[in-house]
N, C-alpha and C positions, 0 to 999 in steps of 0.2 A: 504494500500500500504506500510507505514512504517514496517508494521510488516511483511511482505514480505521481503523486504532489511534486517530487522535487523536478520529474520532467513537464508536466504540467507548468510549475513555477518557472522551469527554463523557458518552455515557451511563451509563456505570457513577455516577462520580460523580454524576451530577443519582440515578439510582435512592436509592445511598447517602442522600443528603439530605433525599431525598422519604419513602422509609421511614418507617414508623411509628415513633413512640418506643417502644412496648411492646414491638417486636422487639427493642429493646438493654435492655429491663430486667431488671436485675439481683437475681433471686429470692432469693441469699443475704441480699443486703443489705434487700432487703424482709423477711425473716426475722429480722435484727438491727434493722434498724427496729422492727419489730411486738413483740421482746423488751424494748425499751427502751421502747418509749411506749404500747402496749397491752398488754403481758402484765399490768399489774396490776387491768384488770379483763372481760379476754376472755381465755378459754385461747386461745393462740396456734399450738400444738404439733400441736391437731388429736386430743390423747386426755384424758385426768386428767377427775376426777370434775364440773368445771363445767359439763364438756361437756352433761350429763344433766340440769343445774338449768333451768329451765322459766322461772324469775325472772332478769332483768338482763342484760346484755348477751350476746350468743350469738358460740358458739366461731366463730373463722378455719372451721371445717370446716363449719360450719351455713351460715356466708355462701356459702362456696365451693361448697353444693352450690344454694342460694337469690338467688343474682345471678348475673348471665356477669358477663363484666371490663368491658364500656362498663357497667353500673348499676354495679360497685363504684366502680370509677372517677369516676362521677359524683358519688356518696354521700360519696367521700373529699375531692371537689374545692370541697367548700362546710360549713360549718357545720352539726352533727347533734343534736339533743337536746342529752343531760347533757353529750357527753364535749366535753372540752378542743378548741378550739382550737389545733393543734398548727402551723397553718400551713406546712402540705407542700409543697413543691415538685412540680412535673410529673413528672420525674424520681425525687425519693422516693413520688408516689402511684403510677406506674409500678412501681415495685420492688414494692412493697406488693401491687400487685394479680396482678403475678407470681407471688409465693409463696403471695398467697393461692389463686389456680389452681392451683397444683403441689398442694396438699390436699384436690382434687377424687378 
């Protein structure tokens, strides 16, 4: 029986680790990310009047219905155009691309 739980317990664990990081990202915190370093020039919220402007950057809700999460993901993992160089983490682009799903 021990040796059951204990390969049992090996697998849980190796599953745990092997796991995608996007299954542990954190959509609030993508949500305060995206307030802090993109809402000044992407609506972020998903409504307000930018959403409709045709010029400049396009809303969190235009991306989210025009990428799945591996192309956002990828877009956010390397330098884009104008905007800043924010130098993300796996983890903060994770979070990010969470919340920008949750706006689908």
């Amino acid at each position: 029986m021990s040796r059951n739980v204990t390969r049992a317990a090996a697998v849980a664990t190796a599953m745990a680790l092997l796991s995608p990081l996007a299954a542990r990202a954190d959509a609030a915190n993508g949500e305060r990310l995206a307030r802090q370093w993109c809402a000044s020039c992407h609506v972020v919220n998903g409504g307000g009047m930018a959403a409709a402007i045709p010029q400049g950057p396009p809303s969190f809700r235009t991306i989210a219905g025009h990428l799945n999460p591996d192309q956002t993901r990828a877009f956010l993992s390397r330098p884009h155009g104008a905007m800043p160089d924010l130098a993300l983490t796996r983890a903060e682009i994770d979070d990010l691309v969470a919340y920008i799903g949750n706006l689908r």
